[in-house]
C-alpha positions in Angstrom: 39.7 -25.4 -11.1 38.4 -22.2 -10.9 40.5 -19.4 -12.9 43.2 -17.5 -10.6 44.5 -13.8 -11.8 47.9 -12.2 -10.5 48.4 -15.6 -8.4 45.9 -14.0 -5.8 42.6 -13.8 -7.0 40.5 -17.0 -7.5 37.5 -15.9 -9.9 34.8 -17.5 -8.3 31.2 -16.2 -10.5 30.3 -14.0 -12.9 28.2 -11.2 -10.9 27.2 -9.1 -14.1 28.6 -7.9 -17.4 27.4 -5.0 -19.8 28.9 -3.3 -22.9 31.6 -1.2 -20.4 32.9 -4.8 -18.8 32.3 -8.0 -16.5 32.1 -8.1 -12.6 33.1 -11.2 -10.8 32.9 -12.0 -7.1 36.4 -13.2 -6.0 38.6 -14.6 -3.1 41.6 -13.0 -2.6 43.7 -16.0 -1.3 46.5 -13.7 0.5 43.9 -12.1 2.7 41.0 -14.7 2.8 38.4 -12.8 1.9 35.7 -12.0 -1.0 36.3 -8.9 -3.5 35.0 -7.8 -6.5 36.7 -7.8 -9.6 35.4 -5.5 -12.7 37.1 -6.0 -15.4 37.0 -3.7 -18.6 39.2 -3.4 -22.0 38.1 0.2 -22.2 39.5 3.9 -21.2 36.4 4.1 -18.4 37.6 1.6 -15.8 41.0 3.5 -15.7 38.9 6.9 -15.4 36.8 5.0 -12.5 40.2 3.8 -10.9 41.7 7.4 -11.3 38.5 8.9 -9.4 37.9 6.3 -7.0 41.1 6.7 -5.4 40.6 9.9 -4.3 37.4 9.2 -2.7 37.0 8.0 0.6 33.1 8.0 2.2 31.5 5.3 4.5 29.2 4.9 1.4 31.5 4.4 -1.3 33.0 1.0 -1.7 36.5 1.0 -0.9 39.6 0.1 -3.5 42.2 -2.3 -2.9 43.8 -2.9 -5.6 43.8 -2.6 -9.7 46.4 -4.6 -12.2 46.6 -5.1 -15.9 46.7 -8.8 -17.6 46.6 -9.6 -21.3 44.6 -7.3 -22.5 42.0 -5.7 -19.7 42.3 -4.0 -16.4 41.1 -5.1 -13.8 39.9 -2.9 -10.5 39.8 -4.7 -7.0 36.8 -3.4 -4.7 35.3 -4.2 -1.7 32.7 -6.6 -1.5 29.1 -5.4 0.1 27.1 -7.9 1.3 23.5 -7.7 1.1 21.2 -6.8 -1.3 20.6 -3.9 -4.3 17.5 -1.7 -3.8 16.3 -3.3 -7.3 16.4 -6.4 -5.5 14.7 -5.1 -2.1 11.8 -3.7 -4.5 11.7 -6.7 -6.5 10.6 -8.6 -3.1 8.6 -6.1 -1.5 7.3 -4.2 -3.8 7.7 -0.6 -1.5 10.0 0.9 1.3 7.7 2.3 4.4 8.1 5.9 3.9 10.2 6.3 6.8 12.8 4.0 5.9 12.7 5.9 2.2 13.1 9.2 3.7 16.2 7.9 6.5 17.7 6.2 2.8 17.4 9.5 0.8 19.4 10.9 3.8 22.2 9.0 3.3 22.1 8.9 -0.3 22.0 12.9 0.3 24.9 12.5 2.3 26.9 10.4 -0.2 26.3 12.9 -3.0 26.8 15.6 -1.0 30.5 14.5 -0.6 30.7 13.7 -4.4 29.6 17.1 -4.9 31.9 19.2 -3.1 34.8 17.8 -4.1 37.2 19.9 -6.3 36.2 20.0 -9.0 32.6 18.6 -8.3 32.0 14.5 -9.5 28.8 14.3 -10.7 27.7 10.6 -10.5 25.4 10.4 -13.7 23.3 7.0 -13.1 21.4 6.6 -9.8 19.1 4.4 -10.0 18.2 0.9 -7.5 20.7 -1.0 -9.7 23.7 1.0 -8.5 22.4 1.4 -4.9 23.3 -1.8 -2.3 21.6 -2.4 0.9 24.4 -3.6 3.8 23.6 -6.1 6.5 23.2 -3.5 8.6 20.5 -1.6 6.5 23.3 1.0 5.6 23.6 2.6 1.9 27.3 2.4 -0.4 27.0 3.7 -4.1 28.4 1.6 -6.5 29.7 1.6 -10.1 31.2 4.8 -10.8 32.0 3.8 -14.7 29.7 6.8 -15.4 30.5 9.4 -12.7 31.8 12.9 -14.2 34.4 15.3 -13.2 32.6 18.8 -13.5 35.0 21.3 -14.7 34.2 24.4 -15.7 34.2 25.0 -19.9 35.1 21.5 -20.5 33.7 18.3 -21.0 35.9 15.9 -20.3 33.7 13.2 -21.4 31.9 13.0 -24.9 29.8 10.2 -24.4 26.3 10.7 -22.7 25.4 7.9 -19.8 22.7 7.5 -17.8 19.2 5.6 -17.8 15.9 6.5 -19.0 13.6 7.6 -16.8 15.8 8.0 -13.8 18.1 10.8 -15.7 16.8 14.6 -17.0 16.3 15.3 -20.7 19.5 17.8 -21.0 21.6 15.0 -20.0 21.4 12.9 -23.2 22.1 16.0 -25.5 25.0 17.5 -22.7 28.4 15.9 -21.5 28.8 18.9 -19.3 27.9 18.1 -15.9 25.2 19.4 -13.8 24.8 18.4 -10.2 21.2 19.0 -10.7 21.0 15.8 -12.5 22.0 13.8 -9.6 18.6 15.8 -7.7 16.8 14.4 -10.8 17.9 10.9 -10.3 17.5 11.0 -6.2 13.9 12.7 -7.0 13.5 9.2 -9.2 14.7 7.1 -6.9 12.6 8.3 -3.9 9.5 8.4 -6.0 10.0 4.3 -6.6 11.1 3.5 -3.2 7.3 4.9 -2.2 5.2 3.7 -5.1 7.1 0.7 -6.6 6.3 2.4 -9.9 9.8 1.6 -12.0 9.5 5.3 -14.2 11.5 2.6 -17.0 9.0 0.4 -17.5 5.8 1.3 -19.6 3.5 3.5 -18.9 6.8 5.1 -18.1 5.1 7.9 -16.2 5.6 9.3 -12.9 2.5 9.5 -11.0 1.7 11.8 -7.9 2.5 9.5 -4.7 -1.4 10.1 -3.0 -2.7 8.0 -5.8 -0.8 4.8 -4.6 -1.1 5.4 -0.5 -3.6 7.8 0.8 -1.4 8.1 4.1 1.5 9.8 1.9 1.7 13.1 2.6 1.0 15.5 -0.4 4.4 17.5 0.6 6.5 14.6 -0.5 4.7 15.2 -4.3 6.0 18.9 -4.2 9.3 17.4 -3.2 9.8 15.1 -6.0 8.2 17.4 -8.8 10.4 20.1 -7.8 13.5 17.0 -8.0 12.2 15.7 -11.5 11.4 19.3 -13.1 12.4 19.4 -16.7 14.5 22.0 -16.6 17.2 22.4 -14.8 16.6 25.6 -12.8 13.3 24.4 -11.9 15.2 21.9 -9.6 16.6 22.2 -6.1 20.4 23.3 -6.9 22.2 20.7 -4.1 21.0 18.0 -2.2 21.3 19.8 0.5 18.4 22.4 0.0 16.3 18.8 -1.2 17.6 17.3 2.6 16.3 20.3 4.1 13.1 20.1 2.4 12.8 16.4 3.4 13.7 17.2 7.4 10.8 19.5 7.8 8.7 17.1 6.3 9.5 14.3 8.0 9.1 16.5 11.3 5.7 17.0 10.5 4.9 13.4 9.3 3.7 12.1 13.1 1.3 14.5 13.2 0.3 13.7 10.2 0.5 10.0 10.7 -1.9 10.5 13.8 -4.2 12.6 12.5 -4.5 9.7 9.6 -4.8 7.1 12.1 -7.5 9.1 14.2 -9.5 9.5 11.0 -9.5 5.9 10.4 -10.6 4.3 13.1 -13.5 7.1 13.1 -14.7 5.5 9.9 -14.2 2.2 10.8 -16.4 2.9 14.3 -19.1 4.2 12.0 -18.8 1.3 10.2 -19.2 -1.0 13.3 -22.0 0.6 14.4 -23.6 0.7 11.0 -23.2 -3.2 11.0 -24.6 -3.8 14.4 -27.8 -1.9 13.4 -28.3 -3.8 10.5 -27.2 -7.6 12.0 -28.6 -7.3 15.9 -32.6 -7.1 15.0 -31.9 -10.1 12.8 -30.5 -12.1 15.3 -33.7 -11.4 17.5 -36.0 -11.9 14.6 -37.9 -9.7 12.5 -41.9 -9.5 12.4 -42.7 -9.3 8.9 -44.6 -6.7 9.3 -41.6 -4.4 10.4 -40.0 -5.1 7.3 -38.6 -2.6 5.2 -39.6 -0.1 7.6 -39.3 0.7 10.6 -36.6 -1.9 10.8 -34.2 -0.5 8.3 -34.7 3.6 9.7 -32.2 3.1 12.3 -29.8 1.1 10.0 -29.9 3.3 6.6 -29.6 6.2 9.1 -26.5 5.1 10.1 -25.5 4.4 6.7 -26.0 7.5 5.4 -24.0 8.7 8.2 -21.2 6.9 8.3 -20.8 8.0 3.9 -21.2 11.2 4.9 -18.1 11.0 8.0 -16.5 9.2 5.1 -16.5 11.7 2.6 -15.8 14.8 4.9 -12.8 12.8 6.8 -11.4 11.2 3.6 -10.5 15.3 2.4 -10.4 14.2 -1.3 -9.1 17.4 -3.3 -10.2 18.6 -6.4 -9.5 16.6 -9.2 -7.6 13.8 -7.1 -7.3 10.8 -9.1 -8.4 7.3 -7.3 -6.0 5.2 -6.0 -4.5 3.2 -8.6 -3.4 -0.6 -8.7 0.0 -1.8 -10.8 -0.1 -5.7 -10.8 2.9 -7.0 -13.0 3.8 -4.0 -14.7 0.1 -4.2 -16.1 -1.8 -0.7 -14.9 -5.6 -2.0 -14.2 -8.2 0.6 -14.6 -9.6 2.9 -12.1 -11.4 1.7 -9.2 -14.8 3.8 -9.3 -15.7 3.5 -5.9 -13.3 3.5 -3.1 -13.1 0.5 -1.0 -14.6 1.6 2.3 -18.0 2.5 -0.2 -18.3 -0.9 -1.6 -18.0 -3.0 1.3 -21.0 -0.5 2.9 -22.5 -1.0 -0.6 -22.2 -5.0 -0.7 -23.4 -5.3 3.1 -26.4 -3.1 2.3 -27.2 -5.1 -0.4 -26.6 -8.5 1.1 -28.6 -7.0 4.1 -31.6 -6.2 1.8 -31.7 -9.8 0.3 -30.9 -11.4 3.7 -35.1 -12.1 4.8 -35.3 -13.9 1.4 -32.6 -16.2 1.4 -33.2 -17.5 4.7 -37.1 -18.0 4.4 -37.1 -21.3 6.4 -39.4 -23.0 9.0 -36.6 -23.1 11.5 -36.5 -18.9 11.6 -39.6 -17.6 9.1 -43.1 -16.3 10.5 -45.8 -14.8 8.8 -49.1 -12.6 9.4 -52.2 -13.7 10.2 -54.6 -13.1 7.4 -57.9 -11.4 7.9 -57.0 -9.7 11.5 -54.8 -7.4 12.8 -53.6 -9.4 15.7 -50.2 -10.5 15.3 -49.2 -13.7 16.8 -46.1 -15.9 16.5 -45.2 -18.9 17.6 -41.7 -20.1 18.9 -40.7 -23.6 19.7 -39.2 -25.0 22.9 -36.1 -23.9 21.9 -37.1 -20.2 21.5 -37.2 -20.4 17.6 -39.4 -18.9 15.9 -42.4 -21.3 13.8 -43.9 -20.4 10.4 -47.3 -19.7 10.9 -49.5 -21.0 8.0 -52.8 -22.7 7.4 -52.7 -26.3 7.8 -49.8 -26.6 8.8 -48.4 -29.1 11.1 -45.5 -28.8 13.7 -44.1 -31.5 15.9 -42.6 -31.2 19.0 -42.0 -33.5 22.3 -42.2 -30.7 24.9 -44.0 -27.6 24.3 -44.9 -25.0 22.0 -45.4 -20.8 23.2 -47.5 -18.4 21.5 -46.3 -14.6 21.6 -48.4 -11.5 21.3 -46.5 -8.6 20.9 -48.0 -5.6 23.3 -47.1 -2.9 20.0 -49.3 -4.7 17.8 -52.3 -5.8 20.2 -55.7 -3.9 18.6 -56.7 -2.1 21.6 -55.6 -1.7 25.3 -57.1 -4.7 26.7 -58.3 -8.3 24.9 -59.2 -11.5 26.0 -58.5 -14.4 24.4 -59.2 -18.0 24.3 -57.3 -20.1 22.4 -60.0 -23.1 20.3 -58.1 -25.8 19.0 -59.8 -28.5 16.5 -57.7 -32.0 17.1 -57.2 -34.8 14.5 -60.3 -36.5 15.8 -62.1 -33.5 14.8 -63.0 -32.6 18.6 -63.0 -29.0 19.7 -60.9 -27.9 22.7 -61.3 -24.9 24.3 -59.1 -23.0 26.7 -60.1 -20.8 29.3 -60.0 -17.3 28.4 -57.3 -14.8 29.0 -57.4 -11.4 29.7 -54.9 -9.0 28.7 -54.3 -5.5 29.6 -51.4 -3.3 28.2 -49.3 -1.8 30.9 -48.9 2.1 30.2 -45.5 3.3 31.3 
């Protein structure tokens, strides 16, 4: 039988615990419906309880209720279905950079409100743990054990909380509050919602946002190292100078978008048309005597042209760093090429060794030695035949010889094909003349 408090409230699991308390999920049998019970022997729930009452925000969880038994307090809350952003990143890795920027807007607008009360609460910890995600993809802070009344010449608090990486440097050697630390943690916050980089766990570093997605726009870097700025007048001084910031850039982000997209599928038309220079003369066969050259001028032309659209569209700054890969918390090296330049790379060279590998009777041909006529022969299915001394072909219909008109010696020939059967008899054909039709 599961454990009942104040004859109302069945205990149903243990949702979390730390060194401040536990947090159950509950049913409160009068009402038949979940809650969430924290539980705490210490002087901060009651400080929580004390604050929370007086708050009232669609993204605050609301308070229903808070009794004492034995020896802890307990603090009824609403219970918010869905998901933390920890757990959102944990299973896909990154929010789309719209859906980041519409989030920091409401966590904006939830710290806005914190903000201006009187005197100012300054929330202390944000960071994914303490943010949930509603069914309807809606924001509510929770877990205001740490939250600060900001008073003037007094600190109300002694003990420092927060979490490393998400809170500034002056807030582990300051109780006085600052609303610029809740900029720094929303700077943090932001910064993993686009990357996926947790600034907690080694290299415990916050990188510029262009060197995980190329398609982020450089503003949003100014954005968050103004947020995260080590000191505390280096910051924005509300979150609502930061919203303003984000507003205009998100205005300008379809532009930007489009311009992105346009530049892409310019590269990747290049690309195409690289790859149907180099692939369409093999299909219809290559004399031997056309490769390299001329048959790969058209195709390393292209090449060379599609790098060079490439490098001019891509607009890599000075000193950008390459785009970096994090794979399980375990930072793998820099890539030294980008990835459009080793696929060109690995079809050119696959191109290259292409004639080699596929040296077979079924597609092969070779020059005649000792002349300069060029002849190949193609079976009946329009394949072409390895031309070679002594060699012998079977076939049940009919075999076609090919002259090409480029490589005949002169303007006209005639030509008489002499053929020396098994039984050692000559046969001669009648001759043909040929003349080269001049355009």
């Amino acid at each position: 039988m599961q454990e009942i408090l104040l004859h109302k409230y069945e205990v149903c699991s243990l949702i979390g615990s730390g060194g401040m308390g536990k947090v159950y999920l509950a049913r409160d049998l009068n009402l038949d419906r979940p809650v969430v019970l924290k539980e705490s022997r210490t002087e901060f729930l009651l400080a929580e309880i004390e604050l929370l009452k007086e708050l009232e925000h669609p993204g605050l969880p609301g308070i229903y209720d808070c009794f004492r038994q034995e020896e802890s307090t307990f603090l009824v809350m609403e219970y918010i279905e869905g998901m933390s952003l920890r757990q959102y990143l944990e299973r896909y890795k990154r929010v789309p950079e719209a859906q980041a920027l519409k989030w920091t807007g409401e966590l904006c607008s939830i710290l806005s409100y914190l903000h201006s009360r009187h005197p100012a609460v300054i929330y202390r910890d944000l960071k994914p743990e303490n943010i949930m995600i509603r069914q309807d993809g809606r924001l509510k802070l929770i877990d205001f054990g740490g939250a600060l009344r900001c008073e003037k010449g007094s600190a109300d608090r002694e003990l420092c909380v927060g979490t490393a990486g998400y809170s500034p440097p002056e807030q582990w050697q300051n109780a006085r509050g600052d609303v610029t630390w809740d900029v720094y943690g929303l700077g943090a916050v932001l910064h993993e919602m686009l990357t996926g980089a947790n600034p907690a766990h080694p290299p415990c570093e916050r990188r510029p946002v262009g060197e995980y997605d190329r398609s982020l726009p450089a503003a949003l870097d100014k954005v968050i190292r103004k947020c995260t700025a080590p000191e505390s007048g280096g910051r924005y001084q509300s979150v609502e100078e930061l919203w303003r910031e984000l507003e205009g850039i998100g205005a300008a982000n379809p532009f930007l978008r489009g311009l992105y997209l346009c530049r892409q599928i310019l590269i990747l038309l290049c690309s195409g048309i690289t790859a149907f220079c180099f692939i369409r003369p093999l299909l219809r066969g290559i004399p031997e005597e056309q490769f390299p050259f001329p048959y790969l001028e058209r195709p390393l032309f292209s090449l060379m042209f599609t790098l060079l659209m490439y490098l001019v569209l891509s607009g890599r700054r000075k000193n950008k760093q390459y785009l970096l890969r994090q794979e399980k918390n375990i930072w793998l090296t820099r890539k030294p090429f980008s990835g459009l330049l080793s696929v060109l790379l690995s079809l050119t060279a696959g191109l290259l060794l292409f004639p080699t590998l596929c040296a077979n009777t079924a597609s092969a041909c070779a020059e005649e030695e000792g002349t300069a006529l060029w002849v190949e022969m193609r079976d009946d299915q329009g394949r072409k035949l390895l031309l070679k001394n002594d060699a012998v072909y079977a076939t049940d219909t009919s075999v076609r010889f090919e002259l090409p008109a480029k490589r005949l010696p002169c303007q006209g020939l005639d030509v008489r094909i002499v053929a020396v059967g098994e039984d050692g008899n000559v046969y001669n054909s009648r001759v043909f003349r040929i003349r080269v039709r001049e355009d």
